[in-house]
N, C-alpha and C positions, 0 to 999 in steps of 0.2 A: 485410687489404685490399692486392692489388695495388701498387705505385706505378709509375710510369712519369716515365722520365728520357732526357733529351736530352745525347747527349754529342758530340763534336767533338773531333778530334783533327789535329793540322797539324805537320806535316815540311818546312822547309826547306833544301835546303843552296843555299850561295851559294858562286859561282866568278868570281874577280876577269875571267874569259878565256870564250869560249863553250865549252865542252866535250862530248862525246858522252857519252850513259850506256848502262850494258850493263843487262841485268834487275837489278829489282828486286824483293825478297819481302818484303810488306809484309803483315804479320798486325795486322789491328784489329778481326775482327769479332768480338761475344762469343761464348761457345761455348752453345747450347741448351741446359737441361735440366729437370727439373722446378720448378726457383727461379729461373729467367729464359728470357723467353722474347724474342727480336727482332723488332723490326713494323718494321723499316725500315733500310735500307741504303746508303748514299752512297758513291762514291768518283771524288775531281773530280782528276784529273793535270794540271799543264802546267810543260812543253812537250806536244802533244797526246803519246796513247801507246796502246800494243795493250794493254788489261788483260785475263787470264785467272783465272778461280778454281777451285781446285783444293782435295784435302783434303790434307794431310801424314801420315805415319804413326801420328799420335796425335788424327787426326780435328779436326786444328783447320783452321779455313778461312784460306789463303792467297790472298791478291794477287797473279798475276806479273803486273809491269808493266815494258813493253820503251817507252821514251820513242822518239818517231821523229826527233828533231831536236836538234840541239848547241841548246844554250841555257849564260846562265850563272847558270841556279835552275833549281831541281828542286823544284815543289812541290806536294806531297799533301795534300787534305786528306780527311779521312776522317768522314763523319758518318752516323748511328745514333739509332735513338731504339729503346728496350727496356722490357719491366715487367720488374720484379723481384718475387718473394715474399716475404714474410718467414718462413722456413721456418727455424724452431731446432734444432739437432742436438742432442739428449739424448746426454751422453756416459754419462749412468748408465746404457744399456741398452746398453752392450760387451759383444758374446761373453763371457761365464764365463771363456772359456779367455784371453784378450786383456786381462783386468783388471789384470793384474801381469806385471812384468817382471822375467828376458825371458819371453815367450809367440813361441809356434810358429803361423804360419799353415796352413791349412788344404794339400794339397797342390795340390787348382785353384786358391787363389788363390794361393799361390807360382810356379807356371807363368805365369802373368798378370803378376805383381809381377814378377819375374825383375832386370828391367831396372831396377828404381828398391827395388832393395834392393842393388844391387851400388855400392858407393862407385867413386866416379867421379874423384876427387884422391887423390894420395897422402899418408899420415901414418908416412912412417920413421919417427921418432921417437917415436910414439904418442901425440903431442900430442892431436891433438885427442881422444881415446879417454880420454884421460885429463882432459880437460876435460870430457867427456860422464858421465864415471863419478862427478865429485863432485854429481853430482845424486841419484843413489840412498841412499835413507836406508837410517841403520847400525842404528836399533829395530826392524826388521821390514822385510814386502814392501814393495816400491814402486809403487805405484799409475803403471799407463802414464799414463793423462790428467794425474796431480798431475805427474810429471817433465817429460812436454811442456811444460808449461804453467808449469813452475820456469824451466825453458830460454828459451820464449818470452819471458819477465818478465827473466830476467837479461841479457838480448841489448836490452831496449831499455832497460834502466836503467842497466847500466853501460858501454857500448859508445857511442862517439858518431858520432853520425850526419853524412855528409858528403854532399853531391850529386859526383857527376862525371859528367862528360857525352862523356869516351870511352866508346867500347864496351865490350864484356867484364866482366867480375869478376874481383877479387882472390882467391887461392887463400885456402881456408879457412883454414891456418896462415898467410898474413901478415895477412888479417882480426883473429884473434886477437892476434898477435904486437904488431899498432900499437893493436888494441882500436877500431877506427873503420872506416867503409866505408859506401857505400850500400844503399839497400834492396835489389836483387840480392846483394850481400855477405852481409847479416844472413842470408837466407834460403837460401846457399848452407855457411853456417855449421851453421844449425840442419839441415838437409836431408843433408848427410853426419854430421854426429856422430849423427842417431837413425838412421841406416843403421847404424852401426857397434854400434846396441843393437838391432838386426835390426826396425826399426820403417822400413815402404815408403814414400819420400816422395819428391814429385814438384814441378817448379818452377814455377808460375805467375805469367803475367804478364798487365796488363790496367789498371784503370784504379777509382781510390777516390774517392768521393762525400765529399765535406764540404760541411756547409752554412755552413760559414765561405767558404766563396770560392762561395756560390751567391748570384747576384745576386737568386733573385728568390725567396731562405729570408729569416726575420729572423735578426739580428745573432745568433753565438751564438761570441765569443770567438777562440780564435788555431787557425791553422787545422791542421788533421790532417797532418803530417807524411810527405810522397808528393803529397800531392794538390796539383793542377795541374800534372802530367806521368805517364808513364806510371809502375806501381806494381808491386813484384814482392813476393811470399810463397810460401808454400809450404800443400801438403798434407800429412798425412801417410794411411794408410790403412787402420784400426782397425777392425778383424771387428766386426759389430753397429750400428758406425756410419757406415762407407762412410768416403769421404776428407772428411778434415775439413781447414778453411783455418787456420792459425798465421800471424798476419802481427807479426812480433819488432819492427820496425819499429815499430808504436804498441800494440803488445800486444794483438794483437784476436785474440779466436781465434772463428770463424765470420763471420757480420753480415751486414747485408746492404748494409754500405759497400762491399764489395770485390765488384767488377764481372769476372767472367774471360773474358779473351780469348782464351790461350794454356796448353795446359801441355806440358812436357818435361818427359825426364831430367836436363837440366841445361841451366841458362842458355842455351848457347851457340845450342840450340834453337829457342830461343821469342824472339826479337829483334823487339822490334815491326816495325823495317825495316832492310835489307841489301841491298847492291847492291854495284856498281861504276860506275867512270869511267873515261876516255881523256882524257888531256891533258898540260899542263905541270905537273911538278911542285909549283910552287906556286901551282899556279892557284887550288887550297881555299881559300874563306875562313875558312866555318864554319858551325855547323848549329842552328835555332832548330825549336825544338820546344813545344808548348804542347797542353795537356788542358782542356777545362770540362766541367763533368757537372753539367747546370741539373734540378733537378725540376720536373716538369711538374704544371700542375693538373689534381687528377681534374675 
């Protein structure tokens, strides 16, 4: 059965001075597909603003929003209401050839992958490659799903989790190095090291349901780790089973908590929002951001 969820999402930035803004790309809406579909769309700016939508090169929907007036807030809010499916991915029905690692994709879909099988940071020292290889067992083959799925488990159990609310990611080697980082971190860890075991994976960003912070689920304990702001994980993309979701962050691998909005090659990509300003240098105050994903009654 279907469910259907209401979600909202709100970008402030504050400037102690009025300030002008130049565009802004603001990606919120989910992306279509067979396990979610969008019934509705919102997006309220002010100061007022020109908003245009457009697709990106990886077919996600973009916001360009040009604000017409100095102000000293800038604020978006962004609302949506979607069903989801509950559609479960069998990973027992992988390609033959894809069951064990490494495996060789097909040559159409290596043309296709191209881009999200190529490592994207560098590892001089073979760090990470060598963080990636104590996953392979030394009695026999290694089962691709059993090693993702080792990876994703050891990334949210012994790495600890931080919020930061600059931009950007930490390169995979000092993630490692300090052993902590946010969900964009986790997931650019795991997303280059099964690159380097020739496994295609791509960066998604978007927005996770917990009924711990839903006001109108009952009580069910402490809440899922990401949720009430936006959420990053990753795919990878396994012949037989199409891309599948790893989120190392709470160990989830599919579900139908993880909402996508966004995917890239890599982080830098898929930013739920970017822009610019013109003003005094320290006119910035600072930036409040906030997520809810209520479920709706059927």
């Amino acid at each position: 059965m279907p469910v259907r969820y209401a979600i909202t999402h709100t970008t402030i930035y504050k400037y102690s001075q009025p300030v002008t803004f130049g565009e802004h790309r603001v990606m919120f809406r989910p992306r279509d597909s067979h396990d979610l579909r969008v019934l509705a769309t919102d997006l309220q700016v002010s100061p007022e603003a020109i908003v245009r939508m457009i697709q990106d090169p990886h077919s996600n929907s973009v916001a360009l929003v040009q604000p017409l007036q100095p102000a000293t807030e800038l604020r978006l809010v962004c609302s949506f209401t979607i069903e989801r499916a509950d559609v479960s991915q069998d990973l027992s029905l992988l390609s033959p050839s894809a069951e064990y690692l490494p495996f060789a994709y097909s040559l159409q879909d290596r043309l296709d992958l191209e881009h999200y099988l190529r490592p994207h940071h560098d590892d001089p020292g073979g760090k990470l490659i060598a963080w990636a290889h104590q996953f392979f067992r030394h009695d026999g083959p290694t089962g691709t799903r059993d090693l993702l799925g080792r990876m994703n488990q050891f990334i949210n159990q012994n790495f600890r989790y931080e919020t930061r609310d600059e931009e950007g990611t930490q390169s995979p080697l000092q993630t490692l190095a300090i052993g902590s980082g946010s969900c964009r971190d986790y997931a650019l860890v795991l997303m280059e090291a099964a690159r380097r075991l020739g496994v295609a994976t791509r960066f998604v960003s978007g927005y996770l349901y917990d009924a711990a912070l839903d006001v109108n689920a009952a009580p069910v304990g402490e809440a899922t780790v990401g949720a009430g702001a936006t959420h990053a994980w990753l795919q990878a993309y396994l012949p037989g089973a199409g891309w599948v979701a790893y989120d190392p962050t709470n160990n989830l691998l599919g579900g139908s908590q993880l909402i996508r909005v966004g995917v890239a090659r890599d982080p830098a990509f898929a930013a739920p929002v970017s822009g610019s300003w013109f003003g005094e240098a320290d006119a910035y105050v600072g930036l409040e951001a906030s997520v809810t994903v209520t479920r709706l009654a059927a």
